[in-house]
C-alpha positions in Angstrom: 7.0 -19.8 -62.0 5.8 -17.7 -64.4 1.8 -16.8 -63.7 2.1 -17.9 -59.9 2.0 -15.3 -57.7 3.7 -16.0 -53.8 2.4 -14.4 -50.6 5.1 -13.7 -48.5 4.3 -12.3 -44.8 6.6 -10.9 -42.8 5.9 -9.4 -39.6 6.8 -5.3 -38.6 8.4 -4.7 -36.1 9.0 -1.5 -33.7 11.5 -0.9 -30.6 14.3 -2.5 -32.7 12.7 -5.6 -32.7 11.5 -5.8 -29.3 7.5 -5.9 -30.3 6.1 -7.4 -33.4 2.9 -5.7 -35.0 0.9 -8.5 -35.5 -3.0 -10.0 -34.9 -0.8 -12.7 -32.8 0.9 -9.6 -30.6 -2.6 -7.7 -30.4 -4.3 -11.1 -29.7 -1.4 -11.5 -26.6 -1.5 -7.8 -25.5 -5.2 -7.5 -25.2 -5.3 -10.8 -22.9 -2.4 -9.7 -21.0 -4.4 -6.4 -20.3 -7.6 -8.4 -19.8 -5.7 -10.6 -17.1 -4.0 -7.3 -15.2 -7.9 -5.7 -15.4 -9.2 -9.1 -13.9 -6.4 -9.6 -10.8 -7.1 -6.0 -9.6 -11.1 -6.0 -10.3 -10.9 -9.0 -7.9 -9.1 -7.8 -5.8 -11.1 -4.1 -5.3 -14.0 -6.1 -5.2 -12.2 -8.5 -1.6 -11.6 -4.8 -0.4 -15.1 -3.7 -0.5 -14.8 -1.6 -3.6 -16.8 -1.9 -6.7 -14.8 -1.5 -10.1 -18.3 -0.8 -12.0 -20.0 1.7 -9.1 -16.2 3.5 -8.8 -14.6 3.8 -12.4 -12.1 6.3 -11.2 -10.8 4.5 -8.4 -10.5 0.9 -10.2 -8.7 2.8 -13.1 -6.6 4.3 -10.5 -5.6 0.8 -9.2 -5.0 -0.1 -12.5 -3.1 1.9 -14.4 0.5 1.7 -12.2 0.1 -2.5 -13.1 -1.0 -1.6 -16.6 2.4 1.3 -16.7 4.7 -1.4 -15.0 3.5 -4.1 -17.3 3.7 -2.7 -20.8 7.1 -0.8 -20.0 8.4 -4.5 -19.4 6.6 -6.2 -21.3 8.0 -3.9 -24.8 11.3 -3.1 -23.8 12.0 -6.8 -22.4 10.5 -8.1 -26.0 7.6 -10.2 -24.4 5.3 -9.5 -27.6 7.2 -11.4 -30.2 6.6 -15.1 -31.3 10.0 -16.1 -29.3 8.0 -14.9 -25.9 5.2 -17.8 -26.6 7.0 -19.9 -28.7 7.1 -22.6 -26.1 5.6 -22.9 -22.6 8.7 -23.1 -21.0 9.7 -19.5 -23.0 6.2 -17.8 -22.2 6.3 -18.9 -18.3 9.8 -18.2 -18.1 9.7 -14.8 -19.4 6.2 -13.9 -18.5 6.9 -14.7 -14.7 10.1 -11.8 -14.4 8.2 -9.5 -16.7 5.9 -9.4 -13.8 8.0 -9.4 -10.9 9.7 -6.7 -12.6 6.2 -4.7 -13.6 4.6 -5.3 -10.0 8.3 -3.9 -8.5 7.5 -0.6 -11.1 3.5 -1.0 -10.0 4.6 -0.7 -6.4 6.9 2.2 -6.8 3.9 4.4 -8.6 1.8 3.5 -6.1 3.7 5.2 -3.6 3.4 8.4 -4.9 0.5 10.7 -4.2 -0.6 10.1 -8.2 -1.9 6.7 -7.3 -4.5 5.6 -4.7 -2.7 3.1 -2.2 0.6 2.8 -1.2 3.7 0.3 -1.8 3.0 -2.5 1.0 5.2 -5.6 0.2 2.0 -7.9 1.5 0.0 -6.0 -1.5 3.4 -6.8 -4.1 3.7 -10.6 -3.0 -0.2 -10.9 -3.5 0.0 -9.2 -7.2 3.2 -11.4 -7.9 1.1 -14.8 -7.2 -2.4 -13.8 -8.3 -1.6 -11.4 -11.0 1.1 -13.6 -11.9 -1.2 -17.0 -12.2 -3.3 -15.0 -14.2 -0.8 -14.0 -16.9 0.9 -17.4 -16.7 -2.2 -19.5 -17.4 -3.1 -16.8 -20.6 0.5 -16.9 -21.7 0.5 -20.8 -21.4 -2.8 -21.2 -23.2 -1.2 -19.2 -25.9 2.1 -21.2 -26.3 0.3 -24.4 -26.5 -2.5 -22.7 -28.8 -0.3 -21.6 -31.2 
C-alpha cells in the first residue's frame, strides 16, 4: 500500500545456521550460563569451598562446564527458536547437549589445566543436578515463549 511502511524482522544467523543472534538467544544463553554458574557454586560450596572468598578456584571449576556447554550447545544448534520451541524439543535437546558437555567437562578436567580430575561419581552428579538445572530454565522458556 502506498504510504504504509512494513517491519519485517528476520533473525541473523552465524555457524550456518546453527545459532540465531537474537535478544531470545542472548536471553537463553545467559540463563544457561547462569544455571552452569549455579550447579557448580553449589556444589564448591557442599565441598567446603567458597566461590566468592576463592574466585580463581570456582572459575577454574567452571570454565571446563562453561567450554563443554557452549561447544555443544552452538555446534549442536541449541540457541535457535526450534531448540525451545516446545518442551518436548528444549528437554529433549537440552538433556544430550549436557551429557555431551559434562562428557567434554570431564575430559578438561583431567588435564593438569583444570583443578579436579574426571571421577565418573562427579560426571553422574553434574548430569542430574546440572542437568535439572538447565532443564527447568529451558522448560520455563519453551512454555514462556
Amino acid at each position: 500500500m502506498p504510504g504504509v511502511k512494513t517491519l519485517c524482522m528476520s533473525v541473523s544467523t552465524v555457524g550456518n545456521g546453527r545459532i540465531e543472534l537474537s535478544a531470545r538467544t542472548a536471553l537463553v544463553a545467559v540463563g544457561d550460563l547462569l544455571a552452569i554458574a549455579l550447579f557448580v557454586g553449589v556444589g564448591e560450596l557442599t565441598h567446603g569451598i567458597n566461590p566468592i572468598l576463592s574466585p580463581g578456584r570456582f572459575a577454574g571449576t567452571l570454565t571446563p562446564f562453561y567450554i563443554g556447554w557452549l561447544l555443544v550447545a552452538g555446534l549442536g544448534g541449541l540457541y535457535t527458536a526450534a531448540a525451545t520451541a516446545t518442551v518436548r524439543a528444549a528437554l529433549g535437546r537440552t538433556i544430550v547437549g549436557w551429557v555431551l558437555a559434562v562428557g567434554i567437562a570431564q575430559g578438561l578436567r583431567s588435564t593438569a589445566m583444570f583443578p579436579g580430575s574426571a571421577a565418573l561419581t562427579f560426571a553422574l552428579v553434574s548430569v542430574l543436578v546440572g542437568g535439572t538445572l538447565l532443564l527447568l530454565w529451558r522448560g520455563v522458556i519453551a512454555v514462556a515463549k
